[in-house]
C-alpha positions in Angstrom: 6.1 -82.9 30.6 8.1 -81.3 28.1 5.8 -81.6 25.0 3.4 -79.9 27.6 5.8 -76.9 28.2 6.7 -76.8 24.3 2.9 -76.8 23.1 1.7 -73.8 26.1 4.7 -72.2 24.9 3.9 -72.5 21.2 0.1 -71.5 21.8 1.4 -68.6 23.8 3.9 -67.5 20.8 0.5 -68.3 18.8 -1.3 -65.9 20.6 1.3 -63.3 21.0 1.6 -62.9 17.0 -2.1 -62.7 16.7 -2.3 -59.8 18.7 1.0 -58.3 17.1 -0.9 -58.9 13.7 -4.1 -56.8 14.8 -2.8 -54.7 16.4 -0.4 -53.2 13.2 -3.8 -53.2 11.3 -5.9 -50.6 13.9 -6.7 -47.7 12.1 -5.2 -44.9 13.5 -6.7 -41.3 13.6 -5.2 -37.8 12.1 -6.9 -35.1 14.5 -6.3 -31.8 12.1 -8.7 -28.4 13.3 -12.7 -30.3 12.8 -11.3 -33.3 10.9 -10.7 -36.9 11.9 -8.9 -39.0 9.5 -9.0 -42.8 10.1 -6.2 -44.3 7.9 -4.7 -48.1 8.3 -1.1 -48.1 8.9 -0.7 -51.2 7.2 -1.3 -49.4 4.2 -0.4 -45.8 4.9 2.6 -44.2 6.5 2.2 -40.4 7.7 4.2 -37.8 8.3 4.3 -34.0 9.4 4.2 -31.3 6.8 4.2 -28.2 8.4 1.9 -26.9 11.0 -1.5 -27.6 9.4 -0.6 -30.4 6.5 0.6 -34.2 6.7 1.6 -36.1 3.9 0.6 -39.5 3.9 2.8 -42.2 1.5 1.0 -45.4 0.6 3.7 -49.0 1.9 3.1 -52.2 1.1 0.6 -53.8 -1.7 -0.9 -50.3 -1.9 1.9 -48.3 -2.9 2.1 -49.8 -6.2 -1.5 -48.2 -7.1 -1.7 -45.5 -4.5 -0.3 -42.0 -4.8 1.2 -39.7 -2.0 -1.5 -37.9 -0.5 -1.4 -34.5 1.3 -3.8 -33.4 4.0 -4.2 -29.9 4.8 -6.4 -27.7 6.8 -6.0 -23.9 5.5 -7.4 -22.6 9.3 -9.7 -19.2 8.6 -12.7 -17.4 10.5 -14.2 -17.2 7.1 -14.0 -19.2 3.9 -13.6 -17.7 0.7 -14.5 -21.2 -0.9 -12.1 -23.2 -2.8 -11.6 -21.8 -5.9 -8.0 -19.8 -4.7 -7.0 -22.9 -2.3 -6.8 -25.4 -5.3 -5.3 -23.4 -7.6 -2.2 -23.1 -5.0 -2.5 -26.5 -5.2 -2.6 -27.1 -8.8 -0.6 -24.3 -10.2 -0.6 -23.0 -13.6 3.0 -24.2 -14.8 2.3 -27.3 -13.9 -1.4 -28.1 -14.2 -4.2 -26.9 -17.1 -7.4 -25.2 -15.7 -9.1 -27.7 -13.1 -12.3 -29.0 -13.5 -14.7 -29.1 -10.6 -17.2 -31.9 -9.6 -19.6 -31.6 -6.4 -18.8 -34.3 -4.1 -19.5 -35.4 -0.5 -17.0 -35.7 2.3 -18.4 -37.4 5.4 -21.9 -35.9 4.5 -20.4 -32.6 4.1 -20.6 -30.8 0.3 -17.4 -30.4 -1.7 -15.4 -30.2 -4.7 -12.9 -32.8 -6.4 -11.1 -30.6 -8.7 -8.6 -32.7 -11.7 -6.5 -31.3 -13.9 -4.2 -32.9 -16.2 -0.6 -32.1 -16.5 1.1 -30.1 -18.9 3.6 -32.7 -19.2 4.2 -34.3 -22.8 4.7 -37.7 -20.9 1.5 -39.6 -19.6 1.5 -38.4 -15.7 -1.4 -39.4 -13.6 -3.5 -36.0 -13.0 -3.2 -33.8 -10.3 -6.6 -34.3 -7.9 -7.5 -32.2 -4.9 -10.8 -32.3 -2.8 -11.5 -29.5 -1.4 -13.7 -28.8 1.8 -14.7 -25.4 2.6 -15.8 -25.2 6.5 -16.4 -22.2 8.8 -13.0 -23.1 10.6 -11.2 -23.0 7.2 -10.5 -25.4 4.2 -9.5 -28.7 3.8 -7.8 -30.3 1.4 -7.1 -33.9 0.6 -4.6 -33.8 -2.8 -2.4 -36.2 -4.9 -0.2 -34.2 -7.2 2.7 -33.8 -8.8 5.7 -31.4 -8.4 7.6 -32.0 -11.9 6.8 -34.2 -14.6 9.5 -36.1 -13.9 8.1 -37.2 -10.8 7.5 -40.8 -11.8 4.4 -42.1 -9.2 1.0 -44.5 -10.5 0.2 -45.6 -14.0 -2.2 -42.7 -14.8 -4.3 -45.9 -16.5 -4.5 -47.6 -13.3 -8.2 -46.8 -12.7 -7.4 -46.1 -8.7 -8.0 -43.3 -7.6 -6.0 -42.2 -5.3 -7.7 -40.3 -2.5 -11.1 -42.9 -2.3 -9.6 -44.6 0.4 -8.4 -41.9 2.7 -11.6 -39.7 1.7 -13.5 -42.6 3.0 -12.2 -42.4 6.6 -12.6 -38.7 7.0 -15.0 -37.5 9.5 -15.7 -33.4 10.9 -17.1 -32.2 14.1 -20.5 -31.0 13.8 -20.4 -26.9 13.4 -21.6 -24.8 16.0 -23.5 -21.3 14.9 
């Protein structure tokens, strides 16, 4: 009788830490303005900005090949593109000129702008996707703020905003 008790309850425990396991690995979903960001907390931890910007920190395995990330949505009627968002971003003391790529977000158009540091140190380069949409711009960036900033091997090969790029989604656009 007991060995009957002591394996149901062993099964049970069995089953309970199953569903603790999955359930830590659910991706979870930033709503910001027309943009859905699935992320797995198992690998990202995120946090409040400001009122339109969330930084997210990579934990575990990831962080020793991820970057901090910041999210933001720069909320307009109009978009003036992202030429004047990313350069915020990457400023001038800190970063050289940017250079700008066409990418795509979700099936939307955008740019990845990288700039290397002005640092004399090697410092991984400051990247910023930038997605210009009629409810504003949004941008997805892993920078610096000194050059003593420490962060990834800048020879690591990762890039460090594939992953939470890749679980971005927008709301269609209405006319």
């Amino acid at each position: 009788m007991r060995t009957g008790i002591r394996s149901c309850l062993l099964a049970g425990l069995a089953v309970i830490a199953c569903v603790a396991q999955g359930a830590a690995h659910e991706p979870w979903v930033l709503r910001l303005g027309s943009l859905e960001l699935s992320y797995d907390t198992a690998r990202w931890t995120m946090q409040g900005a400001g009122e339109h910007a969330f930084d997210f920190k990579p934990v575990g395995e990831s962080s020793r090949n991820h970057e901090d990330v910041r999210v933001t949505w720069k909320p307009s009627e109009r978009s003036e593109g992202c030429q004047a968002e990313v350069r915020e971003v990457l400023w001038s003391e800190m970063y050289e000129q940017p250079v700008a790529t066409s990418v795509e977000i979700a099936g939307i158009a955008a740019e990845r702008f990288v700039a290397d540091t002005r640092c004399r140190n090697a410092v991984p380069k400051g990247i910023v996707i930038c997605v210009p949409r009629r409810d504003g711009v949004y941008l997805i960036a892993a920078t610096r703020s000194s050059c003593r900033d420490g962060g990834r091997s800048p020879f690591s090969g990762v890039d460090p905003l594939e992953e939470l790029a890749r679980g971005a989604k927008f709301s269609p656009e209405t006319p």
